[in-house]
DRENVOPA-407871 format. One record per residue (C-alpha): z, x, y; residue number from 0. Coordinates in steps of 0.25 Angstrom, whole numbers. Layout:
N
<<Z, X, Y>, NUM>
...
***
This chain:
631
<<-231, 249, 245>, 0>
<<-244, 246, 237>, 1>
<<-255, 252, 245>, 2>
<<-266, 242, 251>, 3>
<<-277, 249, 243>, 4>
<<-269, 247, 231>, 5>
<<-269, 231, 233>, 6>
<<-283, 229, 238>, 7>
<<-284, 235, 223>, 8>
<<-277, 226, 217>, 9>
<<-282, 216, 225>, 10>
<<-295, 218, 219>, 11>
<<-295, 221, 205>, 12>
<<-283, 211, 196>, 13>
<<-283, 207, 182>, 14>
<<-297, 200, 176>, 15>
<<-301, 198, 162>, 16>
<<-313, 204, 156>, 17>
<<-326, 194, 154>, 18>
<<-328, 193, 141>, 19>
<<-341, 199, 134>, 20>
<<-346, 197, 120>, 21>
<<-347, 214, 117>, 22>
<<-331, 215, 124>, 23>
<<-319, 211, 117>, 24>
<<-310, 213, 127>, 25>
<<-317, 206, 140>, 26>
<<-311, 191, 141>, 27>
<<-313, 181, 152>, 28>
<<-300, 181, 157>, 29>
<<-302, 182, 171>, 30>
<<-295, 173, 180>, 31>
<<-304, 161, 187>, 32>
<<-300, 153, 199>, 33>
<<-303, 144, 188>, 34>
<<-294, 146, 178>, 35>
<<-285, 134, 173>, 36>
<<-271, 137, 173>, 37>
<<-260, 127, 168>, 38>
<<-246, 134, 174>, 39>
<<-249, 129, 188>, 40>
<<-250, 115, 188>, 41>
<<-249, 111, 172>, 42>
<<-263, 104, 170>, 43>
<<-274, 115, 169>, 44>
<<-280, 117, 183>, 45>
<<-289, 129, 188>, 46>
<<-281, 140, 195>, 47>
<<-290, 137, 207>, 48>
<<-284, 123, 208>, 49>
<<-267, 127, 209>, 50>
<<-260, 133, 221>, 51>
<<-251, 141, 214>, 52>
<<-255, 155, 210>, 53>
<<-257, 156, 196>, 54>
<<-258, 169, 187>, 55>
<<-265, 170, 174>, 56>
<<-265, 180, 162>, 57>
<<-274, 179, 151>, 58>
<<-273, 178, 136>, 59>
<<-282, 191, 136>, 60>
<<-274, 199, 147>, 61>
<<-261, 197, 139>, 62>
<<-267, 200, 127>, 63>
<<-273, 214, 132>, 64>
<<-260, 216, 139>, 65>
<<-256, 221, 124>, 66>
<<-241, 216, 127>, 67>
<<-230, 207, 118>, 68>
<<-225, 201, 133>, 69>
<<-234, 194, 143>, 70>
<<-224, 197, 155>, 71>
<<-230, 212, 158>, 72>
<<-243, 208, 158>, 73>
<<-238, 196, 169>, 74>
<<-233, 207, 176>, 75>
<<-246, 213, 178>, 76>
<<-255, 201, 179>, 77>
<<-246, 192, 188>, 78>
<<-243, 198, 202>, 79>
<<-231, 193, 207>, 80>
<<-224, 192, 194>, 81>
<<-215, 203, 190>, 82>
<<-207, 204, 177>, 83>
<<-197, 213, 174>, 84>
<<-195, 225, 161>, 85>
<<-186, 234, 155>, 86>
<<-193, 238, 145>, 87>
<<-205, 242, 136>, 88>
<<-202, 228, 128>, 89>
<<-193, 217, 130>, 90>
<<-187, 213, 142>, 91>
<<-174, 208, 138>, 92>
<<-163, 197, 141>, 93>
<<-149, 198, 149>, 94>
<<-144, 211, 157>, 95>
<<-155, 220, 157>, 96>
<<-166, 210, 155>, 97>
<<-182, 211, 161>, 98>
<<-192, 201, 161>, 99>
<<-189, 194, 173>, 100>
<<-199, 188, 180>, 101>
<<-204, 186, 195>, 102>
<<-215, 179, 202>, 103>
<<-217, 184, 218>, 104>
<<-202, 188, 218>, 105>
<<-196, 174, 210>, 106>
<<-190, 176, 196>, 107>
<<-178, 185, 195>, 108>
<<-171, 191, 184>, 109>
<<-168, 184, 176>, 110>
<<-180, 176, 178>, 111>
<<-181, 162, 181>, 112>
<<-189, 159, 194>, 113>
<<-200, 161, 186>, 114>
<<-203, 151, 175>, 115>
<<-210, 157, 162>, 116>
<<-217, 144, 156>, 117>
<<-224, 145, 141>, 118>
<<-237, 134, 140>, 119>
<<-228, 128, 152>, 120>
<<-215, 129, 145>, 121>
<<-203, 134, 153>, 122>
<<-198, 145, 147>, 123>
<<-183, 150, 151>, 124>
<<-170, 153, 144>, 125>
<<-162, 141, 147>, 126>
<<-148, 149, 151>, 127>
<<-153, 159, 158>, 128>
<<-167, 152, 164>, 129>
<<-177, 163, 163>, 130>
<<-188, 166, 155>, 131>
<<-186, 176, 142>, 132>
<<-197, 187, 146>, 133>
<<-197, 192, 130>, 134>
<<-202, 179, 125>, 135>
<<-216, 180, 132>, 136>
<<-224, 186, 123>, 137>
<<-240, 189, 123>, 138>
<<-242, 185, 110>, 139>
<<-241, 168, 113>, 140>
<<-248, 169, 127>, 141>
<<-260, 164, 128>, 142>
<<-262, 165, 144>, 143>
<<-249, 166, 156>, 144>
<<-251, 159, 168>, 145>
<<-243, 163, 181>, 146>
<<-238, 154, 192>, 147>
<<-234, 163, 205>, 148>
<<-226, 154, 213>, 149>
<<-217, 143, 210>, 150>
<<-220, 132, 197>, 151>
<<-209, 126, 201>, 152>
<<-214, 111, 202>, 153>
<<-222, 113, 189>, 154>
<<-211, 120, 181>, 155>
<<-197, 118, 188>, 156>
<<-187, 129, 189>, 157>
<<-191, 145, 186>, 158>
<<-203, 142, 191>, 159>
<<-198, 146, 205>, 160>
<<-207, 160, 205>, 161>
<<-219, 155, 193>, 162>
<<-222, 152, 182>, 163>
<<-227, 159, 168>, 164>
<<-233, 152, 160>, 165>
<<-237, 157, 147>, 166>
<<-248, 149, 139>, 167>
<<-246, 151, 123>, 168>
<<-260, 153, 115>, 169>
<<-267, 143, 109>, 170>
<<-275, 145, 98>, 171>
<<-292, 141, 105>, 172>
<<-301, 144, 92>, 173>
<<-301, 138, 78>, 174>
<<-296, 148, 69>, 175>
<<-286, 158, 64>, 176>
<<-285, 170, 77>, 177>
<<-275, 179, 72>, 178>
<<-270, 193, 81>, 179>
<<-258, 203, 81>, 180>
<<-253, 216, 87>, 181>
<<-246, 228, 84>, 182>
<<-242, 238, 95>, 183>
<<-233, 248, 94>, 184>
<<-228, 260, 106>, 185>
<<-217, 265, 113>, 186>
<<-202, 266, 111>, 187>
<<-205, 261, 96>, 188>
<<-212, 247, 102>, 189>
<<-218, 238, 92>, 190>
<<-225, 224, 96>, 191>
<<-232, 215, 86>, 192>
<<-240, 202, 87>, 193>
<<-247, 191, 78>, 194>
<<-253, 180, 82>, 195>
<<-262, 169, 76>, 196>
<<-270, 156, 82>, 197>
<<-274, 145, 74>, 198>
<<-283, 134, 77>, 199>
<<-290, 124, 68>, 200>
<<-297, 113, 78>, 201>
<<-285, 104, 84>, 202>
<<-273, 113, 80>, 203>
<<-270, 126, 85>, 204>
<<-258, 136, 81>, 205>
<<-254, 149, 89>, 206>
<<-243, 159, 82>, 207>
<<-238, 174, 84>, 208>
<<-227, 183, 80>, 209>
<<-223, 195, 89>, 210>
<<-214, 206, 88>, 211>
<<-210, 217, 98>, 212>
<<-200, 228, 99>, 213>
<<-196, 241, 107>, 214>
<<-184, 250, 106>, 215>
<<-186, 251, 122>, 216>
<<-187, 264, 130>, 217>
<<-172, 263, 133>, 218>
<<-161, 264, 123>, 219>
<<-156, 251, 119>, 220>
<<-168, 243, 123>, 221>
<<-175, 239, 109>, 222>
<<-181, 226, 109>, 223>
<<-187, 217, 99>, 224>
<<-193, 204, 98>, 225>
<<-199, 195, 89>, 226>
<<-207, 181, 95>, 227>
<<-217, 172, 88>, 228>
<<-223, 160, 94>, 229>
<<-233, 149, 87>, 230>
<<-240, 136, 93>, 231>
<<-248, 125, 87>, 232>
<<-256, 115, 94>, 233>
<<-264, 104, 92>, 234>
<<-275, 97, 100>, 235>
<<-275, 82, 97>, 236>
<<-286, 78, 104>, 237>
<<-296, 85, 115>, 238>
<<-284, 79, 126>, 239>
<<-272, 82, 118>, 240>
<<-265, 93, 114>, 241>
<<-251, 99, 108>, 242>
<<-243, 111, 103>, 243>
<<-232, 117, 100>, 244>
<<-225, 131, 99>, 245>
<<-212, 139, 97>, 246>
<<-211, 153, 103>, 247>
<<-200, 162, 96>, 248>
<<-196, 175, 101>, 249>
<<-183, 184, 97>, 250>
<<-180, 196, 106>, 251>
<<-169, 208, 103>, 252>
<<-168, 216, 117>, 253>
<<-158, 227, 120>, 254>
<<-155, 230, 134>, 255>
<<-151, 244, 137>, 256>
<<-145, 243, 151>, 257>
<<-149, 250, 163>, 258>
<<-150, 266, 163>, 259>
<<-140, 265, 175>, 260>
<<-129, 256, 162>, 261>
<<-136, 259, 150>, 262>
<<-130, 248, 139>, 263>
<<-130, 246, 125>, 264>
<<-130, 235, 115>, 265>
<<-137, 225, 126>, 266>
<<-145, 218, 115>, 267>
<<-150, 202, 116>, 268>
<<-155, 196, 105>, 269>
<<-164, 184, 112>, 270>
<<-172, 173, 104>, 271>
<<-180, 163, 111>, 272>
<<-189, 150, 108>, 273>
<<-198, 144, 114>, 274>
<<-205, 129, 108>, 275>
<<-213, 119, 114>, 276>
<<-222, 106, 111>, 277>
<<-232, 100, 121>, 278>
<<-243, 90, 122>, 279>
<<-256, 92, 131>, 280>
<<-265, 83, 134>, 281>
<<-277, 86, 143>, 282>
<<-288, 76, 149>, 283>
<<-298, 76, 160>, 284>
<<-289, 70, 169>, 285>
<<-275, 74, 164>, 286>
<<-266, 83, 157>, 287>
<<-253, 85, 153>, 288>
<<-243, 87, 144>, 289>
<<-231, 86, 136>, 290>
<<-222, 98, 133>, 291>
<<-209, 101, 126>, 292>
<<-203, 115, 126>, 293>
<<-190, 122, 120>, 294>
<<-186, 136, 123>, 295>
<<-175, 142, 117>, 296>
<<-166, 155, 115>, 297>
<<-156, 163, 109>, 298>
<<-150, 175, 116>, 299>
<<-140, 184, 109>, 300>
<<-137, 196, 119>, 301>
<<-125, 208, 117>, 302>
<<-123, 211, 132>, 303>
<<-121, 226, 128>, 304>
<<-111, 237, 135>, 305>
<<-113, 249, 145>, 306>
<<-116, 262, 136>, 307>
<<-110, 270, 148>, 308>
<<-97, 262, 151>, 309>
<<-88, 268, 143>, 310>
<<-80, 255, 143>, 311>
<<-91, 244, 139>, 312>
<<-87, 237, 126>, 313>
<<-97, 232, 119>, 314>
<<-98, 216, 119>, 315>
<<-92, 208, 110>, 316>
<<-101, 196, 112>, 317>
<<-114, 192, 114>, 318>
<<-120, 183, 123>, 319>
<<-129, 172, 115>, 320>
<<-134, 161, 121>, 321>
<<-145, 150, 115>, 322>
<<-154, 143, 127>, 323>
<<-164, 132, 127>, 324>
<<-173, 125, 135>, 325>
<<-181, 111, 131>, 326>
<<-191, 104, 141>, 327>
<<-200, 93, 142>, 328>
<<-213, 94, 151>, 329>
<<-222, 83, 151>, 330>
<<-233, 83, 163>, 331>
<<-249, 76, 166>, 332>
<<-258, 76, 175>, 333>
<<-269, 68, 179>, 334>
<<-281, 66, 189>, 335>
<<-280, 55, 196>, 336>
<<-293, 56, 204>, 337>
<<-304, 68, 207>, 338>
<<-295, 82, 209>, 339>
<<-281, 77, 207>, 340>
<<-272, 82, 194>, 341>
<<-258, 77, 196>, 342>
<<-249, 82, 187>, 343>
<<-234, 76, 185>, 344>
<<-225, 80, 174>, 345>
<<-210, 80, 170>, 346>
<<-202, 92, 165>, 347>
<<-188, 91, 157>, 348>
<<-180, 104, 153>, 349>
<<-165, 106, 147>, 350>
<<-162, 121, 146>, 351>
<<-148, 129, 144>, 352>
<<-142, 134, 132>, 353>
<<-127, 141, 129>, 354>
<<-122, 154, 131>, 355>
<<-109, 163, 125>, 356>
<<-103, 175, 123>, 357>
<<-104, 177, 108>, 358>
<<-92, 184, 101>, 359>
<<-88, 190, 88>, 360>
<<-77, 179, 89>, 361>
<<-83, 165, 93>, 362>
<<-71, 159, 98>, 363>
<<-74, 170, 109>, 364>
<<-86, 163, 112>, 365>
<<-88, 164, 126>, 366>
<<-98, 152, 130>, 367>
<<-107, 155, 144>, 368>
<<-116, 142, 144>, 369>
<<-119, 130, 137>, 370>
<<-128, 122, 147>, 371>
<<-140, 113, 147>, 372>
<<-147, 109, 158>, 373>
<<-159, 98, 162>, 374>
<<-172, 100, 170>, 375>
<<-180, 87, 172>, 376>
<<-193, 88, 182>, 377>
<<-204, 79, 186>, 378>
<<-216, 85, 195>, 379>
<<-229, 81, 199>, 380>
<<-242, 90, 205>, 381>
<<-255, 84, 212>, 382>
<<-267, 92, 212>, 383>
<<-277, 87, 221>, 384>
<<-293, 95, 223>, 385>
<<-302, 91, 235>, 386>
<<-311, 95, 244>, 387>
<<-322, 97, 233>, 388>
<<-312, 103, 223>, 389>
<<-310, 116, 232>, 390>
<<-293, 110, 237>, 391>
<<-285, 108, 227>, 392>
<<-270, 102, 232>, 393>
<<-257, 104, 223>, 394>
<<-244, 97, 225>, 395>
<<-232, 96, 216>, 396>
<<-217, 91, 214>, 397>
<<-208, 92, 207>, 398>
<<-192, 87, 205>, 399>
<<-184, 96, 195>, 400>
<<-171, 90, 192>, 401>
<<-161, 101, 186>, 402>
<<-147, 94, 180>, 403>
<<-140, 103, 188>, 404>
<<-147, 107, 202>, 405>
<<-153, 94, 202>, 406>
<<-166, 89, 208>, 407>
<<-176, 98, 215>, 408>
<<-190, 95, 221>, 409>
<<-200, 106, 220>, 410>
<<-213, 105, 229>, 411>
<<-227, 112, 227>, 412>
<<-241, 112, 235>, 413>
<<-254, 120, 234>, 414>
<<-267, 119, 240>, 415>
<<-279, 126, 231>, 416>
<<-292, 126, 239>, 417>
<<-305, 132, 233>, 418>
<<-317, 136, 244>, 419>
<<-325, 141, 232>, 420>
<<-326, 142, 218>, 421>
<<-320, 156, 220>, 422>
<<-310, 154, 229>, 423>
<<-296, 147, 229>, 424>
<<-285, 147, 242>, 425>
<<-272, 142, 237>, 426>
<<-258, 138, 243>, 427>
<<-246, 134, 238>, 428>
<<-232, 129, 241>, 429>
<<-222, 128, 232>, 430>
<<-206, 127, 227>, 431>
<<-202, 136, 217>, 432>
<<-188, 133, 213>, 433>
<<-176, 138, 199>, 434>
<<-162, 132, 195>, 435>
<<-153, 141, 192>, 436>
<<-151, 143, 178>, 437>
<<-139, 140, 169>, 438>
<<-136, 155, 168>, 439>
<<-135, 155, 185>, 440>
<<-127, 143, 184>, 441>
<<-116, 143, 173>, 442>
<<-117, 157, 164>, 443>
<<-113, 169, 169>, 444>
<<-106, 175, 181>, 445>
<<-112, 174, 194>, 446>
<<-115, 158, 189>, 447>
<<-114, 148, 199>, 448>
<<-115, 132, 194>, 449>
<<-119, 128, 208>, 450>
<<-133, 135, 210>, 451>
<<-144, 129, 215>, 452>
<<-159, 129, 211>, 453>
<<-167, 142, 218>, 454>
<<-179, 137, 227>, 455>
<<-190, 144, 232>, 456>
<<-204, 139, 240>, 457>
<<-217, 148, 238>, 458>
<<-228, 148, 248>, 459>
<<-241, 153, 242>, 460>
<<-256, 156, 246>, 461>
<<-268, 161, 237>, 462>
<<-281, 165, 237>, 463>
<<-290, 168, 225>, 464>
<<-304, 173, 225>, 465>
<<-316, 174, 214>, 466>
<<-326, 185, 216>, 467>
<<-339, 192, 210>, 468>
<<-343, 182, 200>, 469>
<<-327, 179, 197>, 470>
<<-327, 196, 193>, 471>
<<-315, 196, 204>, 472>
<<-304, 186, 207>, 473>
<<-295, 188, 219>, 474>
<<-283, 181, 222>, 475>
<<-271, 184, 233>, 476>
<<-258, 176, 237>, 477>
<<-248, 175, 246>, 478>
<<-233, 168, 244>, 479>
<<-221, 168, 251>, 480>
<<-209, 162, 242>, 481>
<<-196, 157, 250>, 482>
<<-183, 152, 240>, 483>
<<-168, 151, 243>, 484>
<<-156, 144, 233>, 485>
<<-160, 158, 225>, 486>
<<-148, 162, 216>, 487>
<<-143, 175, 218>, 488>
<<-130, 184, 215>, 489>
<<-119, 183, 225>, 490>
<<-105, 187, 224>, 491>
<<-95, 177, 228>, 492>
<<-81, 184, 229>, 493>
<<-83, 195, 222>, 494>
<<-90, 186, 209>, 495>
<<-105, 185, 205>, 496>
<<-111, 171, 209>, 497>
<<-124, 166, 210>, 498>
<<-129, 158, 223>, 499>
<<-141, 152, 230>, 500>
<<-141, 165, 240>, 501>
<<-155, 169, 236>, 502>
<<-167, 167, 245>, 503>
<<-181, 171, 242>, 504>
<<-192, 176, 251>, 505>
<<-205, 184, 243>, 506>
<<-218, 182, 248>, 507>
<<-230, 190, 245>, 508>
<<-244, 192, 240>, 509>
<<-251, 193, 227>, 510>
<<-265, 198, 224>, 511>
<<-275, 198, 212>, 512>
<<-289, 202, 208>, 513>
<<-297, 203, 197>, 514>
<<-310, 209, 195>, 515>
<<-320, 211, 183>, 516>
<<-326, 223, 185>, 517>
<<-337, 222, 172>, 518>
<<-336, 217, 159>, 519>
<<-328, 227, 155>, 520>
<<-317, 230, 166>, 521>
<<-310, 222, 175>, 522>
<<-298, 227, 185>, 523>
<<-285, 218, 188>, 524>
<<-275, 218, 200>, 525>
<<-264, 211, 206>, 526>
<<-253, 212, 218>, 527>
<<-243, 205, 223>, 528>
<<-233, 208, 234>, 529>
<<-220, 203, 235>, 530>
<<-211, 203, 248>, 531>
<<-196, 199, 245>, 532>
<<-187, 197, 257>, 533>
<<-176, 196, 246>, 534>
<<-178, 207, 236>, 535>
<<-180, 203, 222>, 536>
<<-178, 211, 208>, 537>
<<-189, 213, 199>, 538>
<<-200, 207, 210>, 539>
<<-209, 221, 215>, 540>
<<-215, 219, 230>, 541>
<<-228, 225, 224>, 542>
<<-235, 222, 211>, 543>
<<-247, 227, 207>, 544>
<<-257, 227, 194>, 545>
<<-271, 232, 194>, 546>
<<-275, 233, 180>, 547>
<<-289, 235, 174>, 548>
<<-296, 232, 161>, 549>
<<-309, 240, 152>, 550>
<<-317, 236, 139>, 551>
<<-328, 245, 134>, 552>
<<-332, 241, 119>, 553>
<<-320, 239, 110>, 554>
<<-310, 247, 122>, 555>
<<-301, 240, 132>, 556>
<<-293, 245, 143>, 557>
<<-285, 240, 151>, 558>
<<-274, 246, 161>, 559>
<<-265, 241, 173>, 560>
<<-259, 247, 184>, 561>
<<-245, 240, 189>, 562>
<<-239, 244, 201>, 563>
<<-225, 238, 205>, 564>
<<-220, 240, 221>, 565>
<<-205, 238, 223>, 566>
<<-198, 231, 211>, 567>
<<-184, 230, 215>, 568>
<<-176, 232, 203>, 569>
<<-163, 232, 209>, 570>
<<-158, 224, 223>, 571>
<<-142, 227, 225>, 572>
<<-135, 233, 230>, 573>
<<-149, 243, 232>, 574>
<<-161, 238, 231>, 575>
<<-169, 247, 219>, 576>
<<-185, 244, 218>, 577>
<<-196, 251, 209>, 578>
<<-211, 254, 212>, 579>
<<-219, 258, 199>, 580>
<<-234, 260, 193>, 581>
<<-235, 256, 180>, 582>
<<-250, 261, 171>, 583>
<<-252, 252, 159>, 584>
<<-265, 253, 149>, 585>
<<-269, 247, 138>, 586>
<<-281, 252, 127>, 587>
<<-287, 243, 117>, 588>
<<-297, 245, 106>, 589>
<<-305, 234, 98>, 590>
<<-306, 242, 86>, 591>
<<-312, 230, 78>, 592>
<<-313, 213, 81>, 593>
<<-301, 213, 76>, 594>
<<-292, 227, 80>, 595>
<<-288, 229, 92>, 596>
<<-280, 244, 96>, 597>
<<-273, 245, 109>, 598>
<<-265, 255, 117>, 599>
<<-257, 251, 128>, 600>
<<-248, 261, 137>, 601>
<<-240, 256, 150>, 602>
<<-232, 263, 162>, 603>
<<-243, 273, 158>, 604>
<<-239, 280, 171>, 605>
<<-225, 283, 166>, 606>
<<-217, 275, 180>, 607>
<<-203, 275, 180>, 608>
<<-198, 261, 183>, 609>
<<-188, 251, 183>, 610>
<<-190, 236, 183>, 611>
<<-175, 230, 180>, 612>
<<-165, 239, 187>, 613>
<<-161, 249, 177>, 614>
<<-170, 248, 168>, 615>
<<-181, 258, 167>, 616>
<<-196, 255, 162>, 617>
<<-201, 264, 151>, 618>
<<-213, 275, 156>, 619>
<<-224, 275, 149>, 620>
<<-226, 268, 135>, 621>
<<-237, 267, 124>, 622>
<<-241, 256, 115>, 623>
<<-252, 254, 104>, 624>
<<-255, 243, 95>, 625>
<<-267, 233, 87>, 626>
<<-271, 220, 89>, 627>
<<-279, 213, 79>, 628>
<<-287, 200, 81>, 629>
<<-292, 193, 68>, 630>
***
């Protein structure tokens, strides 16, 4: 149990961005303002001050001084409440063994798909298997993350049942040529390498950058490689109207080397994934919207490997392949119909599936799994009202989701926002998160069941948040309480695997975050949460907690962050097997000149022990050294 002194701590001190000074390259402005616009909750831009929902946000600087090719540990850090799961140093893998599963407040799973990862508002999942591909989500495109906690379910449908992640590509602000890379190189032979460039020339804009990353892993038989590249080009047509389009490619080789308990070999997938999309914008004083297509696409290959200490196990013959996609079509607008109203309604169409078989030597042996393709159409719409002087703010939303298989379903949402003063905002919210089960649950593998019905959950929320000293510290607290049956679970009918809506859901809890700049130079940062489960969840800790700190003196930065992490179960049945862990990691960087950059980076610096996937133990401490050039 975390001690009370060690909250009020964290309580007081949570992540704030430097303010920037002419004579420091390292202090920014990124501290987080009741007043900062956010797009995730409600799709127009609106102030964070104005949504009932409670919102995260991660800066374009934190994640580049996070000195890392994935955004999802330094989510982990940033965002109480979410948890994602590793195996690793690198790579988190697909199939038997994989990490990367997310959760917000208790809702995600593993594989995840309770929580819905978004890029520029795109649903991204595999469409066989319905969750999120964790090694796709690279630092290098990101421009900012934004963090719904709670349900986005009227908004964005199914997976959204826990949150949202949404993650905002760069867009190229300055006319010019900016060009960067990295190199970094550490331990267990760990190599990461980055370039990217921005273009702009007055109405056109273009973004690209090519990364590649491998590890041979801490663990025998756990090498991992990848290669991703991603470009964008935009144009604004007028001062109201805009467009882009981008194409996001990443190719992933991953072995998995089994738990200690069954070490196994020749467990290799071969993964490649793709990601395209084409919007129009438009944005006046009194409405905005959009029109957006996206595609998302993949190509697994995956050798389901053999026990090394059964001295039975055959190596396969086959291999699992399957090629998935997933198109959509979101078109929304909002207007202002008088003083304090933005209404928004919108219209959402996705087809999603793909084919699945056992690949072998002979094709006549094919064995086929899956070839399906489903249909999602949904309209919603979402009233936000201000009065009393601008200090309430109301927020109603609906929204009918019709799935070609489960049918229609109605997903409500309301929120109040009220503002006393300029530095202080109550919220309350009430909302329905809910998930259809995915073609994989349905019709693919053994315990399937075609008769399964969507998983529904309703969240009960209350928020405060607090400005203080000038806007040097900003305090926020909630608390939530999260009810869901229809949840799909393994039962065993007559002796045989089969999934049924058995589950229930019961989490409630509280989360807390501060942040306070100390001077110019150093600033502290902090966050908690505490998550009750009444049924006991893998991979979701009772306690989490971050208290991180950042230091620039001249042409010297230092930042370091303390995690703790209180009762992760990482196995349930038949005996229940939790993990408690500290985890110390730094980073050193020097300006050498305006456009060199040397950094040191060291994690689990305290050497912990630890598991987060049953099995699977985390490597002690590692080293890492690298440059970035700017020019």
């Amino acid at each position: 149990m975390i001690k009370l002194n060690t909250l009020v701590f964290s309580f007081l001190f949570l992540s704030a961005s430097l303010f920037a000074t002419e004579n420091n390259p390292y202090q920014t402005s990124d501290t987080i303002r009741l007043d900062e616009v956010i797009v995730t909750g409600t799709m127009p831009k609106v102030n964070l001050r104005n949504v009932p929902m409670s919102v995260s946000v991660v800066s374009a600087k934190q994640i580049e001084n996070r000195l890392e090719p994935s955004i999802l540990p330094l989510l982990t850090e940033e965002v109480p409440g979410l948890f994602v799961t590793q195996r690793g140093i690198m790579g988190y893998g697909v199939a038997a063994g994989a990490a990367g599963g997310m959760s917000i407040r208790g809702i995600g799973g593993a594989p995840t798909s309770g929580v819905l990862v978004l890029i520029d508002g795109h649903p991204q999942y595999m469409g066989l298997m319905g969750h999120p591909l964790a090694d796709s989500y690279q630092s290098m495109m990101t421009e900012r993350v934004e963090v719904v906690r709670g349900p986005a379910s009227v908004l964005y449908g199914s997976n959204a049942m826990g949150g949202v992640i949404n993650i905002i590509t760069k867009k190229q602000k300055r006319n010019g040529i900016h060009n960067s890379a990295q190199l970094m190189y550490g331990s267990y032979n760990t190599f990461s390498a980055e370039a990217s460039t921005g273009y702009r020339q007055d109405k056109f804009h273009a973004d690209a950058a090519l990364g590649y990353n491998r590890s041979d892993g801490h663990r025998d038989n756990m090498d991992f490689s990848q290669i991703n590249g991603y470009g964008k080009l935009g144009y604004d047509f007028t001062t109201n109207w805009t467009g882009f389009a981008d194409l996001n490619l990443t190719k992933t080789k991953s072995s998995n080397p089994g738990t200690i308990q069954a070490p196994m070999i020749d467990n290799d997938a071969d993964i490649t994934r793709g990601m395209t999309s084409l919007a129009i914008e438009n944005e006046y004083a009194n409405t905005s919207g959009a029109v957006k297509f996206f595609y998302n696409f993949g190509k697994h290959v995956i050798n389901d490997g053999y026990a090394i200490n059964d001295a039975n196990a055959q190596p396969k013959i086959y291999r699992f392949n399957s090629n998935d996609q997933m198109l959509g079509l979101s078109v929304y607008q909002s207007y202002s119909f008088f003083e304090g109203n933005k209404t928004t309604a919108g219209f959402d169409f996705q087809r999603f599936g793909g084919k699945a078989w056992n690949q072998f030597p002979d094709p006549a042996n094919n064995k086929q799994l899956a070839d399906v393709h489903l249909n999602d159409v949904a309209g919603y719409i979402n009233v936000q009202q201000t009065v009393l002087d601008n200090k309430l703010t109301m927020n109603a939303g609906l929204r009918l989701d019709h799935h070609e298989i489960n049918g229609s379903e109605w997903i409500p949402q309301f929120g109040l926002s009220f503002t006393p003063s300029a530095t202080t905002v109550l919220k309350a919210i009430v909302s329905k998160g809910y998930r259809n089960p995915t073609i994989r649950e349905m019709y693919m593998f053994p315990p399937q069941n075609p008769d399964l019905k969507p998983e529904r959950l309703m969240n009960y929320e209350i928020s405060f948040l607090q400005t203080l000293m000038d806007n040097k510290m900003n305090i926020s607290a909630n608390v939530f309480y999260i009810k869901g049956d229809n949840i799909i679970q393994l039962t065993f009918t007559e002796g045989k695997p089969l999934y049924l809506n058995t589950g229930e859901i019961e989490n409630k809890g509280f989360e807390l975050t501060s942040s306070y700049q100390a001077t110019n130079n150093l600033q502290f940062s902090a966050n908690y949460s505490f998550l009750d489960m009444k049924y006991k969840i893998l991979a979701s800790p009772e306690h989490k907690l971050y208290v991180g700190g950042n230091y620039t003196q001249g042409r010297w930065n230092f930042s370091t962050g303390l995690q703790y992490i209180g009762n992760l179960y990482t196995k349930i049945n038949p005996e229940p097997v939790k993990n408690s862990f500290t985890l110390w990691n730094a980073r050193i960087n020097f300006k050498a000149t305006d456009w060199l950059n040397v950094f040191v980076r060291g994690e689990n610096l305290l050497g912990q022990t630890y598991e987060i996937n049953y099995g699977y133990p985390m490597p002690k401490t590692t080293i890492f050294g690298g440059i970035r050039l700017h020019f």
